[in-house]
C-alpha distance (Angstrom), angle and dihedral (degrees) to the residues before:
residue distance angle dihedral
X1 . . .
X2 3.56 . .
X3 3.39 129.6 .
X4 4.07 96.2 -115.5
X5 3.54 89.0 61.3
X6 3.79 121.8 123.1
X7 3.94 132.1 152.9
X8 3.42 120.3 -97.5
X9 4.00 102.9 -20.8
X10 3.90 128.7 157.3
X11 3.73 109.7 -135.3
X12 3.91 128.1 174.3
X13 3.58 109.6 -105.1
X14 3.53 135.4 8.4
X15 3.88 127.5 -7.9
X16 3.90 145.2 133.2
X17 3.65 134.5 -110.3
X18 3.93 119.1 -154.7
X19 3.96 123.9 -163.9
X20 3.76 86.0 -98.4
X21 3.46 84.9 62.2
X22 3.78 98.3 -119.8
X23 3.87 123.7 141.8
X24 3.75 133.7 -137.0
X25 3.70 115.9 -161.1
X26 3.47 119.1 -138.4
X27 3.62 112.5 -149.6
X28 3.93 95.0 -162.2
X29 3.69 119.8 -0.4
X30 3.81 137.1 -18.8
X31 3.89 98.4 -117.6
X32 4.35 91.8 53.4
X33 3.62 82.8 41.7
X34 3.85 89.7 56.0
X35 3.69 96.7 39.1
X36 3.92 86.2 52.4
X37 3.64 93.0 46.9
X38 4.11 100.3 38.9
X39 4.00 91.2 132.3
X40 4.05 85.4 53.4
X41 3.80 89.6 49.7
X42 3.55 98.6 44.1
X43 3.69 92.5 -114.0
X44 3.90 100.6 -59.7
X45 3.71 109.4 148.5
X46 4.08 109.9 -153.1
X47 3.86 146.8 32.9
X48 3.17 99.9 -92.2
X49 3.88 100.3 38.6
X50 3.99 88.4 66.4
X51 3.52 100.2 40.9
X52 4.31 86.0 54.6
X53 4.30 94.2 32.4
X54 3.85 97.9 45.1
X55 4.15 100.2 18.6
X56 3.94 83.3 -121.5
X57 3.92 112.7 172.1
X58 4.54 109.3 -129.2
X59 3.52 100.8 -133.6
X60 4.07 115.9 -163.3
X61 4.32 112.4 169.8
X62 3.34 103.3 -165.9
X63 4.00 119.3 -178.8
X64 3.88 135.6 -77.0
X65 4.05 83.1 43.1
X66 4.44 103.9 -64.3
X67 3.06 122.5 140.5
X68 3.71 132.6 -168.2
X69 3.98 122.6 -157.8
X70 3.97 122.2 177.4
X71 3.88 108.7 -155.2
X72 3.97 130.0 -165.9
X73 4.05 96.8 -121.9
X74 3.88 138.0 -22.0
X75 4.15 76.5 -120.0
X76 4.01 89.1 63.3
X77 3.46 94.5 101.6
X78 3.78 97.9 173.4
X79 4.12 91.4 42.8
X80 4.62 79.5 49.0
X81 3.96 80.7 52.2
X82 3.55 101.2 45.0
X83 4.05 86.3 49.5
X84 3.72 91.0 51.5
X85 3.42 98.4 53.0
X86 4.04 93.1 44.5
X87 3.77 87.2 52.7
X88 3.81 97.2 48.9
X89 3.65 99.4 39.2
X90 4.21 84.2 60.9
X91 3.44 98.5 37.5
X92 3.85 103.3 156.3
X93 3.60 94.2 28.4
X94 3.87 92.8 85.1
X95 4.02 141.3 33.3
X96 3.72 108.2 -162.8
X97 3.72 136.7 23.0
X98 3.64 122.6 -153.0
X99 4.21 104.6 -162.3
X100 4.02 111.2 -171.1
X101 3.64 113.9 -174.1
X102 4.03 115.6 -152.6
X103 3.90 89.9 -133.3
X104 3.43 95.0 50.3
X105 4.42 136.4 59.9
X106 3.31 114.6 -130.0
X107 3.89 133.6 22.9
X108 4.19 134.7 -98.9
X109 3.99 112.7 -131.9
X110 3.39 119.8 -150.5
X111 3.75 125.1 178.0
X112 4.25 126.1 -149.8
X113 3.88 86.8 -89.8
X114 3.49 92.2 59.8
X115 3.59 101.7 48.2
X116 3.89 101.1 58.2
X117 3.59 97.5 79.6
X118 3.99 114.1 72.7
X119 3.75 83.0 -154.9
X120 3.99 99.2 48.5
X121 3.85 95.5 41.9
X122 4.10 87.3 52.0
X123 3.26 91.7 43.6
X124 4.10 87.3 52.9
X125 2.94 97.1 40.7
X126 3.95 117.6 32.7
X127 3.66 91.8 24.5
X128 3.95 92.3 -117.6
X129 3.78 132.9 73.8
X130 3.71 98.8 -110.9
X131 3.53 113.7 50.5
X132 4.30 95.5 135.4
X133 3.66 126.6 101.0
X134 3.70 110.9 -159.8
X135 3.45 128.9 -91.2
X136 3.39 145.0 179.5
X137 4.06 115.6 -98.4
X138 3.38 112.6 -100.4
X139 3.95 111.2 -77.8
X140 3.44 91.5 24.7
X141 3.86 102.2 105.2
């Protein structure tokens, strides 16, 4: 594990989120990051090919509190959990989420309000109102 990684922190910029919920900062962009980091990745070579082989969460902060996450599937249940925790752990640290799935055009937006009800952000999200596996509360591992 590298040394940059942390559970479940917000950063600006670029960074990954595992199932585990730990993130990698990216200090420039996620492909260089990957290229760097090919042992960590198991050899997968692009964006898109990590979020789908390893059910990794693409984490962008951007200013004024958006986010953007790219996600394997609405079906990835444990990538939806992973998500859910990151976003409640730092409640009040963003506004609006932009969620892109890689099976899927376009994106779902979902602002802070949204996302404090497992139900509501399942239902936004996944399209049903259970969409989280259980985990352990944060610290708890």
């Amino acid at each position: 594990m590298s040394a940059e990684n942390r559970k479940y922190i917000l950063v600006s910029g670029a960074s990954w989120l595992d199932l585990a919920g730990n993130v990698y900062i990216v200090p420039g962009f996620h492909e260089e990051w990957i290229q760097a980091n090919s042992s960590l990745v198991g050899g997968l070579r692009t964006v898109p090919e990590v979020v789908a082989g390893l059910h990794w969460v693409s984490v962008v902060s951007y200013k004024e509190g958006y986010v953007e996450f790219t996600v394997d599937s609405r079906k990835d249940l444990e990538a939806l959990s992973a998500l859910w925790r990151f976003l409640s752990v730092n409640k009040g640290s963003w506004k609006t989420a932009f969620i892109m799935f890689l099976d899927e055009d376009g994106y779902i937006e979902l602002s802070y309000t949204d996302a404090f009800s497992e139900e509501t952000f399942c239902e936004i999200v996944a399209g049903r109102a259970f969409c989280i596996e259980p985990v352990p509360e944060y610290g708890e591992q």
